[in-house]
C-alpha positions as CSV (number, residue, x, y, z in Angstrom):
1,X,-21.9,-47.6,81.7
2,X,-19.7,-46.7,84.7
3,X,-16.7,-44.7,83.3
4,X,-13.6,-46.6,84.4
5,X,-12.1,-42.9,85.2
6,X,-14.9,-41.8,87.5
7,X,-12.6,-42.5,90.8
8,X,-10.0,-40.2,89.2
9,X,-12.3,-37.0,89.0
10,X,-12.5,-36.8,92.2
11,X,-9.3,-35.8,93.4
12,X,-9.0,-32.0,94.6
13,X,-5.2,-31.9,92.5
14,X,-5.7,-31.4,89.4
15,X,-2.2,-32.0,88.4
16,X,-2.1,-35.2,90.8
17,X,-5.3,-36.0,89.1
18,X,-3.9,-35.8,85.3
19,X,-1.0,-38.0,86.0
20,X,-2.8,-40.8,87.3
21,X,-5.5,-40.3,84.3
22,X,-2.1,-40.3,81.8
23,X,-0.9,-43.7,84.0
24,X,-4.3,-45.4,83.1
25,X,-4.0,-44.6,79.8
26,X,-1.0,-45.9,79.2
27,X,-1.9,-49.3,81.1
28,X,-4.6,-49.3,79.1
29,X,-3.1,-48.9,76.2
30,X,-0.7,-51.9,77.0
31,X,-3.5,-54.5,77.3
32,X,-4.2,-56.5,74.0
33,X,-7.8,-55.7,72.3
34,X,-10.7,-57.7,73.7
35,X,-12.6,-59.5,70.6
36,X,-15.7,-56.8,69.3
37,X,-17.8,-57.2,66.5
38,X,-17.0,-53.5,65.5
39,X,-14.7,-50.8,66.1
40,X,-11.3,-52.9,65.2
41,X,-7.9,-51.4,64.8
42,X,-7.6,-50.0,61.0
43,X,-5.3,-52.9,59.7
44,X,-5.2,-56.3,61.8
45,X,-1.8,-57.0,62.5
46,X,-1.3,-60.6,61.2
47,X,0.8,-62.8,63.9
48,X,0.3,-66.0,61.5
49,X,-0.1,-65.4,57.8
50,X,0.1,-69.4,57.0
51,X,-3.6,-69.4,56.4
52,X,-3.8,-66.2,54.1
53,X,-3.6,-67.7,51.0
54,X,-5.9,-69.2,48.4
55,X,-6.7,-72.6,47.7
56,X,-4.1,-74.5,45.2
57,X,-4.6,-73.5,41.7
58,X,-6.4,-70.3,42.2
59,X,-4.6,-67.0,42.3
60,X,-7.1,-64.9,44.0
61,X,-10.0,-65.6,46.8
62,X,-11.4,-63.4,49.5
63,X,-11.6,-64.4,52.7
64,X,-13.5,-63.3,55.6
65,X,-14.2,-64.1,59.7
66,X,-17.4,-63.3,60.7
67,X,-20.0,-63.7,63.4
68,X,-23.9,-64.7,62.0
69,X,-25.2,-62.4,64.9
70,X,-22.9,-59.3,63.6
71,X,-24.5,-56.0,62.6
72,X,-21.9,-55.0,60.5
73,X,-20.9,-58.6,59.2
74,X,-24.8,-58.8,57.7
75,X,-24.4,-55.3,55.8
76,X,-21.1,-56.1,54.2
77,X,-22.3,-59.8,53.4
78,X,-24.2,-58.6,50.8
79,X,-21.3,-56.6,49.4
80,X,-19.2,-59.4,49.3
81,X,-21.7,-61.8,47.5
82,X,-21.7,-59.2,44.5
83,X,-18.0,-59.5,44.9
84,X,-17.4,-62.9,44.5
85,X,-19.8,-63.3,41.6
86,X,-18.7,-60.6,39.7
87,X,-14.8,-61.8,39.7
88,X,-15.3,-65.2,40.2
89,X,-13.2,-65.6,43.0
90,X,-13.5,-68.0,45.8
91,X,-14.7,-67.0,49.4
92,X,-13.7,-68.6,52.1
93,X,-16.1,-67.8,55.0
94,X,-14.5,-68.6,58.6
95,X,-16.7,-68.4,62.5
96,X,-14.8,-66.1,64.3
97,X,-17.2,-66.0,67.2
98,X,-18.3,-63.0,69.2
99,X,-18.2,-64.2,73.0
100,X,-21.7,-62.4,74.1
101,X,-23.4,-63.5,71.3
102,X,-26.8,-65.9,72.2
103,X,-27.3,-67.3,69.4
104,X,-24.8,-67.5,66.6
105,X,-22.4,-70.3,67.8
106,X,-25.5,-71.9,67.5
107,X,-26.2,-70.5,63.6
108,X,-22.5,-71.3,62.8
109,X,-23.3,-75.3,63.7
110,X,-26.7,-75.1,62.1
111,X,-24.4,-73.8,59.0
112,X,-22.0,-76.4,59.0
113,X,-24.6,-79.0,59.2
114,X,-26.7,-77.8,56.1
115,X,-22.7,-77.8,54.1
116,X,-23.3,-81.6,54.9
117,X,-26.3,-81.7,52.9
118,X,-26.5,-80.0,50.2
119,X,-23.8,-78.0,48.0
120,X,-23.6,-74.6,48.6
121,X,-26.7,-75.0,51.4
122,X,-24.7,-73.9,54.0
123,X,-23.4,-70.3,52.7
124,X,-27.4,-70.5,51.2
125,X,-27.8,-70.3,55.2
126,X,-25.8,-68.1,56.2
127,X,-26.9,-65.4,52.9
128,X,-30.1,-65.8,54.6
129,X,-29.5,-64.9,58.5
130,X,-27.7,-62.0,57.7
131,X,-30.2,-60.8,56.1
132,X,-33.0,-61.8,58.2
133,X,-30.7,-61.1,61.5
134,X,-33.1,-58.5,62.7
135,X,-35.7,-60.5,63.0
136,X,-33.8,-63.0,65.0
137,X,-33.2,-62.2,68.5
138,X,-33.3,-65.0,70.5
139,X,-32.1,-68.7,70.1
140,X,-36.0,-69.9,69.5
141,X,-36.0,-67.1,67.2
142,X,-32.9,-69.0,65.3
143,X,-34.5,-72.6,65.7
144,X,-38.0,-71.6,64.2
145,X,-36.3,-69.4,61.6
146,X,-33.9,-72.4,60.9
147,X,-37.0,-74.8,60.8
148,X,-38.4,-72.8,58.1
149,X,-35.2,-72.2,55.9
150,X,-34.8,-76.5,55.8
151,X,-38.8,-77.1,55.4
152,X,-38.2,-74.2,52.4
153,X,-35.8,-77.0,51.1
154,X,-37.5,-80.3,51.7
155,X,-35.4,-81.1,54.5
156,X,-35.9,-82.0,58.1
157,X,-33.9,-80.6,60.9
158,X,-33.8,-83.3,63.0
159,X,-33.6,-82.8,67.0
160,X,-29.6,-82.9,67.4
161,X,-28.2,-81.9,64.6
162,X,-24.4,-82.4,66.1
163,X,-24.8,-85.4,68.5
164,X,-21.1,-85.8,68.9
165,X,-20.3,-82.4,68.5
166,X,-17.7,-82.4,65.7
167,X,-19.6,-79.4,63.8
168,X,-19.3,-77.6,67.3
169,X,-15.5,-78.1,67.1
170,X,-15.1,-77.1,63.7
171,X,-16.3,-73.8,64.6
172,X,-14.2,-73.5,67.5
173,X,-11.3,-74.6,65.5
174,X,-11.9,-71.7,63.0
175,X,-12.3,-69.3,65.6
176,X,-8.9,-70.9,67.3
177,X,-7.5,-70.1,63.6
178,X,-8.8,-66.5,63.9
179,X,-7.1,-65.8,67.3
180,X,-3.6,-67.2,66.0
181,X,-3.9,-65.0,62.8
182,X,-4.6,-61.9,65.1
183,X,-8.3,-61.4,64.4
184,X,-10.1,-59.1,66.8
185,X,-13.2,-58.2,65.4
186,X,-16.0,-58.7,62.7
187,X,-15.7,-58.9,59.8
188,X,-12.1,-59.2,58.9
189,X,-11.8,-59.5,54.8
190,X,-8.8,-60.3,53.1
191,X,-8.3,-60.4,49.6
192,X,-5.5,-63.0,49.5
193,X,-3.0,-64.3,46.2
194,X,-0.4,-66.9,45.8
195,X,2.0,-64.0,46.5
196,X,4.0,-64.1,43.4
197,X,3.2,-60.8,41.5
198,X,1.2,-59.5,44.4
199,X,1.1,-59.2,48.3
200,X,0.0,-62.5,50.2
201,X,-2.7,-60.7,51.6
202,X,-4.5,-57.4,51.6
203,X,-7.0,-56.3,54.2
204,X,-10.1,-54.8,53.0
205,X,-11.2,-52.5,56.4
206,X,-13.9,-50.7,54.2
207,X,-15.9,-52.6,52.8
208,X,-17.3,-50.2,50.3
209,X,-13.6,-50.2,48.7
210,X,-13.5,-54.1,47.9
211,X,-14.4,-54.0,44.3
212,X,-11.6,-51.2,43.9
213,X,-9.0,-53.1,45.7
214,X,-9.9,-56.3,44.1
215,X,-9.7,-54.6,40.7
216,X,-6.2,-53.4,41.8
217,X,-5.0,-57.0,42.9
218,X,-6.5,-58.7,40.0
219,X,-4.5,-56.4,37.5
220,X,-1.6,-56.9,39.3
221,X,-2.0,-60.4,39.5
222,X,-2.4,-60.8,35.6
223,X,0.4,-58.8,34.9
């Protein structure tokens, strides 16, 4: 990829040179982060926490914005299943679409219609790209690979599966929800409470530490 400095090395001043390089860095610096699916900021700074929290009732839930076609999304998905097993707590999954991505606006409306038809089918779905993403490069890769995961369930994925589009604008409703929060990349976790003996939320940015934090929240929760 073309450096966006290369003009600047070719000034004969060095010291003219250095200034204009420390001026576009600074400009650069200035500009709001562009979505990625990795290499976020270290801590997301929340612009609108009204959506971190759990659902009524519950003290503690995990949720998460991810993108079906996201490296790192598919190895900490596994992570996160163990997770909400193992404490019982709920997961709230949200699209938080990755622009360039061919095919998983497309997996995220496939998703949404398999919710509609069985319990749990949908996040089934989902379990089951990540971890066949790989193999899935292409958006006929996704529709045969989708094909097989309904025929696996005695179901048939009929030709439009969102003729008036509402499933389509549920997912662009939860990445809407994302931007307003201040997501910028995938995955975001939070472990979130009902804030009353613990924070509101907590970001997890390493995956690898979930079960530690969550152990941490959950003791201070049950205080």
């Amino acid at each position: 990829m073309r450096s966006l400095f290369a003009p600047f090395f070719s000034d004969r001043n060095l010291g003219k040179r250095a200034g204009l390089v420390l001026s576009l860095a600074a400009l650069l610096l200035a500009v709001p982060a562009a979505r990625a699916q990795f290499g976020g900021p270290d801590t997301t700074p929340v612009h609108d926490p009204a959506a971190l929290k759990p659902p009524p009732g519950v003290k503690v839930a995990i949720i998460e914005f991810d993108d079906m076609e996201c490296p790192m999304c598919a190895r900490a998905n596994p992570i996160l299943m163990q997770a909400a097993a193992k404490y019982h707590v709920p997961w709230i999954r949200h699209d938080f679409i990755i622009p360039y991505h061919i095919w998983s606006f497309n997996a995220a409306v496939y998703a949404r219609w398999f919710d509609t038809q069985k319990k749990g089918l949908g996040n089934e779905y989902r379990n089951a790209v990540f971890a066949n993403q790989s193999q899935i490069a292409t958006r006929p890769d996704l529709v045969a690979f989708t094909q097989k995961f309904a025929s696996s369930h005695g179901i048939q994925l009929p030709f439009m599966v969102d003729p008036q589009g509402k499933l389509a604008a549920e997912v662009k409703a939860d990445t809407q929800l994302g931007d307003r929060i201040g997501v910028s990349h995938t995955p975001t976790i939070w472990i979130v409470t009902d804030g009353k003996k613990a924070p509101q939320y907590t970001e997890v940015v390493d995956v690898n530490q979930l079960f530690q934090t969550l152990d941490h929240i959950i003791s201070e929760v049950n205080r």
